[in-house]
C-alpha positions in Angstrom: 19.5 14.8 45.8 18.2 16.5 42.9 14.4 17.6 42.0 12.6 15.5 39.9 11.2 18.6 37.7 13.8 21.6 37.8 16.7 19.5 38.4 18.2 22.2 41.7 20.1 20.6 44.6 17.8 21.7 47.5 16.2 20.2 50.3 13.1 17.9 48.8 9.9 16.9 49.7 7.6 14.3 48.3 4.5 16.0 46.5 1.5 14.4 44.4 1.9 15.9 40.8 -1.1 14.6 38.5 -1.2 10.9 40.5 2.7 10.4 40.2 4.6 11.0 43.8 7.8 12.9 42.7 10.9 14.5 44.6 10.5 18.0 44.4 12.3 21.2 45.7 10.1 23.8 47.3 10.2 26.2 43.5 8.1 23.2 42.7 6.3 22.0 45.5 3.4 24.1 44.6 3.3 22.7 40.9 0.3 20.8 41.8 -2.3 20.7 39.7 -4.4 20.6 42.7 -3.4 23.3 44.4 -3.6 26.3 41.6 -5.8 29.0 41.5 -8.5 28.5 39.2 -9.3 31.6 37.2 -13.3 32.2 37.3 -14.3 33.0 33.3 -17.9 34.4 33.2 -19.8 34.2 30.1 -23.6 35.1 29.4 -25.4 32.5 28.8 -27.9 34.1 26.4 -25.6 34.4 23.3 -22.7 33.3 22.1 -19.1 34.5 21.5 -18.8 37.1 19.2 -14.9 36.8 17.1 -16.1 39.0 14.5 -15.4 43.0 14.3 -18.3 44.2 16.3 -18.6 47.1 13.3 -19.1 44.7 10.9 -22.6 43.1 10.4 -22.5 39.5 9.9 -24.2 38.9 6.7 -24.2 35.4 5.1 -23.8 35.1 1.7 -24.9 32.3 -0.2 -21.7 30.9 -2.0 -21.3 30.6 -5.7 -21.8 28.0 -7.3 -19.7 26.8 -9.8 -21.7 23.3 -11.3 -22.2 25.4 -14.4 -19.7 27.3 -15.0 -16.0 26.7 -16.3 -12.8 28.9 -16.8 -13.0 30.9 -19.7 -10.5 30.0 -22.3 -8.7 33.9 -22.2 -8.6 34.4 -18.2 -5.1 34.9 -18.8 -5.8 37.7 -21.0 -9.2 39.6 -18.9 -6.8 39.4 -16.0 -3.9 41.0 -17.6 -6.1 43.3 -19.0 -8.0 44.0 -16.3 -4.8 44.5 -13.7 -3.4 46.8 -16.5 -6.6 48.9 -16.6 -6.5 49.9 -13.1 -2.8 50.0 -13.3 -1.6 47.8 -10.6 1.4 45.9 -11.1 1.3 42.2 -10.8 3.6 42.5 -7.5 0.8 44.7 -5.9 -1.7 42.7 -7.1 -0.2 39.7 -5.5 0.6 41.1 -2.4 -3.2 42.5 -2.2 -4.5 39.1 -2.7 -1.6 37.5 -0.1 -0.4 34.7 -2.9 3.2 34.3 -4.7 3.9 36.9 -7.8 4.7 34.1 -9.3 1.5 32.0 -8.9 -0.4 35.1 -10.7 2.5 35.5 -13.5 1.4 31.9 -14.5 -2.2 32.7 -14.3 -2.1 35.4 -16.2 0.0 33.4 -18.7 -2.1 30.5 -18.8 0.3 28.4 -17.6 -1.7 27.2 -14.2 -5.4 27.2 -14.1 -6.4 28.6 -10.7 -8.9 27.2 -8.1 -12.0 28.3 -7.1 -11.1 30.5 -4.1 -8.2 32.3 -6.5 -10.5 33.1 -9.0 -13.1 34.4 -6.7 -10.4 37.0 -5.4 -9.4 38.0 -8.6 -13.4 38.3 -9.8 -14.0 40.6 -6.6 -10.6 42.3 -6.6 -10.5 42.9 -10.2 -14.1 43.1 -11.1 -14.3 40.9 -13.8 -15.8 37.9 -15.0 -13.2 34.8 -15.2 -16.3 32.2 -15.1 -18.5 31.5 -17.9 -21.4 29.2 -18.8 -20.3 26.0 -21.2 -21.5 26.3 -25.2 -23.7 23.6 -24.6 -25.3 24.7 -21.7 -26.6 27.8 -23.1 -27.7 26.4 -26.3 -29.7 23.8 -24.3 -31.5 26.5 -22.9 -32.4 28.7 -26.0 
């Protein structure tokens, strides 16, 4: 007869895997769920798991918010001129910023209109301003 797990022709033995009774071989006699070490994980208490680089401080920055603002009409032309200032290539650029050269070609030509999260890379990466206040907001306020 064959074992019900690995499939071997040895000599079998009825074992209690997770409730079912199976037909095993002794390879997988011990596959009981049972029967396995358990592996002791300690953890203090008093605080919880760090997953960030211990160098780093944690600081948490309030996120910007974009209710008031809107793309300005030449982002395709501060970008290009901006990447051509510190004269990176759009390639580079796009590899710094892990997104298709592509994606940042069409940016820059205005062909796409990028999301929040692209233009914040860009902002920080490129130190510029792609995000502007509305005509009418700021004439409300004057």
């Amino acid at each position: 007869m064959e074992c019900e797990i690995c499939g071997k022709n040895k000599p079998l033995r009825y074992v209690d895997v997770a409730g079912a009774k199976l037909n095993v071989c002794s390879d997988c006699g011990s596959y009981n769920p049972k029967e396995r070490p358990k592996f002791n994980r300690t953890f203090n208490n008093n605080r919880k798991p760090n997953f960030v680089n211990k160098n780093k401080p944690v600081v948490n920055k309030p996120k910007q918010d974009f209710t008031e603002l809107i793309l300005a009409e030449d982002y395709g032309k501060r970008l290009a001129q901006a990447r051509q200032k510190e004269g990176i290539r759009l390639e580079e650029l796009a590899r710094e910023l892990f997104m298709p050269a592509s994606f940042l070609n069409k940016v820059e030509n205005q062909k796409l209109k990028p999301d929040n999260g692209t233009i914040l890379k860009l902002q920080k990466r490129l130190n510029i301003k792609l995000m502007e206040k509305p005509p009418e907001v700021e004439e409300k306020k004057e």
